[in-house]
N, C-alpha and C positions, 0 to 999 in steps of 0.2 A: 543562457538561462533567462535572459531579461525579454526577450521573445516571448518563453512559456509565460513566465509570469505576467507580461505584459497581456495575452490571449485570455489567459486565465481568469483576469480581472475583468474582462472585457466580454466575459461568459454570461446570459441571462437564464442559462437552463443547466442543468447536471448533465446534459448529452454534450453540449458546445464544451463547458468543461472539460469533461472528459476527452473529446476530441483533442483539444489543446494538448492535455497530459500525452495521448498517443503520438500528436503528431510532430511533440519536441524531443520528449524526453529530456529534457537538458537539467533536470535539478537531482541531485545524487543521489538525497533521501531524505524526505520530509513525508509524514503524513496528512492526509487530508479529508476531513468531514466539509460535506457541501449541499448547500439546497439550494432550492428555487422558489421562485413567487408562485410557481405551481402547485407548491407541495412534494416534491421529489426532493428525496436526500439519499445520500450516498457516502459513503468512506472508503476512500482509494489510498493506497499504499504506493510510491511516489519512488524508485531506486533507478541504482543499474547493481543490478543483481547479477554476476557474472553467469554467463552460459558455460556448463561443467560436461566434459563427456560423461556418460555413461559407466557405471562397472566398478568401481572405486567405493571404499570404502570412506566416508570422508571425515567419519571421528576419528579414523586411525591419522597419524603422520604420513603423508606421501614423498614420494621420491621429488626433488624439486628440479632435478637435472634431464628429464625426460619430458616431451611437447605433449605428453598424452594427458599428464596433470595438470597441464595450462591452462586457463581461460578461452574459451570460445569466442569472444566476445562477451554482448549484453542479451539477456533474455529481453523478448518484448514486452513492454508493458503491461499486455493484456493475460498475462502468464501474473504478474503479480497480484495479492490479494488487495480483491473488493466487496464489495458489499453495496450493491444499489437497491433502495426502497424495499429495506428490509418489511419482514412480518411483525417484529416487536416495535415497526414506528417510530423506531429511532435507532442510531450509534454513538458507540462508544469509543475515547479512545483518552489514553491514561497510560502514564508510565509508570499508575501504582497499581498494584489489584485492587480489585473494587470491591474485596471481602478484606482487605488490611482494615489490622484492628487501631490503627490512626486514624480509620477515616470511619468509623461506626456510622455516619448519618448516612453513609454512599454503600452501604452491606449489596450486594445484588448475587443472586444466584444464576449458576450456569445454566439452567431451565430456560432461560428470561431470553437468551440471546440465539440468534439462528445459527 
């Protein structure tokens, strides 16, 4: 992981970055808002998200003794969510709502966001 992160830092635009991000993968799961001296910003979503077959109901309990409920591996990267150079101008990103009534000064409506 000290690769991505090393590439990452070493990033001057949201494309190189991102680049980086696809061509390691190596960090588990961190998120990440980024820009540039261009003016480009982005928020990219940073996992390994396992790859799940198809057909499966996945709120229910599955059988854990059968290969069909395994892991596929990793989804690609580019399967995980992002958001580059939104229309609202910017991103967000908060592990509280941004309508919690702790944060009154930070109220923002679902309108607001693409």
């Amino acid at each position: 992981y000290l690769d991505q992160y090393l590439a990452m830092n070493r990033a001057t635009t949201v494309d190189e970055w991102r680049a980086a991000q696809v061509k390691y993968n190596a960090i588990p799961s961190v998120n990440y808002a980024v820009a540039d001296s261009q003016g480009h910003i982005a928020y990219f979503w940073n996992a390994h998200m396992p790859r799940r077959v198809e057909g499966w109901d996945r709120r229910k309990v599955l059988p854990g003794d059968i290969s069909e409920t395994a892991w596929q591996g990793w989804e690609p990267v580019e399967k995980l969510p992002a958001v580059i150079n939104p229309k609202s101008g910017y991103v967000v990103n908060s592990t509280t709502k941004c309508d919690s009534q702790l944060h009154l000064s930070n109220r923002c409506s679902g309108v607001s966001y693409p």
